[in-house]
N, C-alpha and C positions, 0 to 999 in steps of 0.2 A: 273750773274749766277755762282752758285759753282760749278766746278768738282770734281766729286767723285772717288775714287780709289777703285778699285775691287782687294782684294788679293785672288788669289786661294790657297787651300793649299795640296797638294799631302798627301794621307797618303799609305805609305807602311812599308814593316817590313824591321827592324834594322836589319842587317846582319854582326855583330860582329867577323864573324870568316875574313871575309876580313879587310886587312889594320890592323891599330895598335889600341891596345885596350887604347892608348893615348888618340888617337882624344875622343872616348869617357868620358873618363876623362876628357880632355877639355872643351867639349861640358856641359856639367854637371856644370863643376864652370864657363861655359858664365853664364848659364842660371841662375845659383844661383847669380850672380853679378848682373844680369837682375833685378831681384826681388828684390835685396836687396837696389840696386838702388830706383827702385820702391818705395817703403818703405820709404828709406830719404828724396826724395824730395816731396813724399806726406807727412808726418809731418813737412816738412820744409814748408809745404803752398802753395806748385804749384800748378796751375791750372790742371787737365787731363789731357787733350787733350797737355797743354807743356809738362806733364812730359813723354807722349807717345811718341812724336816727338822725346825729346831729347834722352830718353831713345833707342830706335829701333836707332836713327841715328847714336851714339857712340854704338851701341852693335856689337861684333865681329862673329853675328850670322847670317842667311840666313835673310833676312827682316819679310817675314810673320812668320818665328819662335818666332825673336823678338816681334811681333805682339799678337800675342797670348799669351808668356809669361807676358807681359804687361798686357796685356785684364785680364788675369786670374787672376795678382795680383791686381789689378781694382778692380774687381768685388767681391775677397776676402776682400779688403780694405772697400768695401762699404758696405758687408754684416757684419762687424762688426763692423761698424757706427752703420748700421740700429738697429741691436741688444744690442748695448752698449751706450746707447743717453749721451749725456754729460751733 
């Protein structure tokens, strides 16, 4: 029997004026390295579901952030398969 993971995902707003307007710049090029990750090891011929694992497990981001950005560049990836057939 597989066990399945449930991620919840909090949305609230980004409150900028606290702390350093750093972290945001950071957060921004995780999430761009996230992607662009994404990206190599999908034309490099990964499987999904590895390049998900590995990608969220090296990513310097809260887990279900990684999650998402993954999922979405997934999903980008796939929707220009669908549209671009080879």
């Amino acid at each position: 029997m597989q066990s399945s993971k449930l991620t919840h995902t909090l949305s609230f707003r980004l409150d900028i004026h606290t702390g350093s307007g750093d972290d945001l710049q950071i957060g921004c090029l995780e999430a761009r390295r996230i992607r662009n990750e994404t990206n190599r090891l999908d034309r490099a011929g990964w499987d999904w579901n590895d390049i998900k694992s590995t990608v969220v497990d090296n990513a310097n981001h809260v887990k279900n952030t990684s999650q998402l950005i993954v999922d979405k560049a997934l999903g980008e990836i796939e929707t220009y398969h669908d549209n671009h057939p080879f």
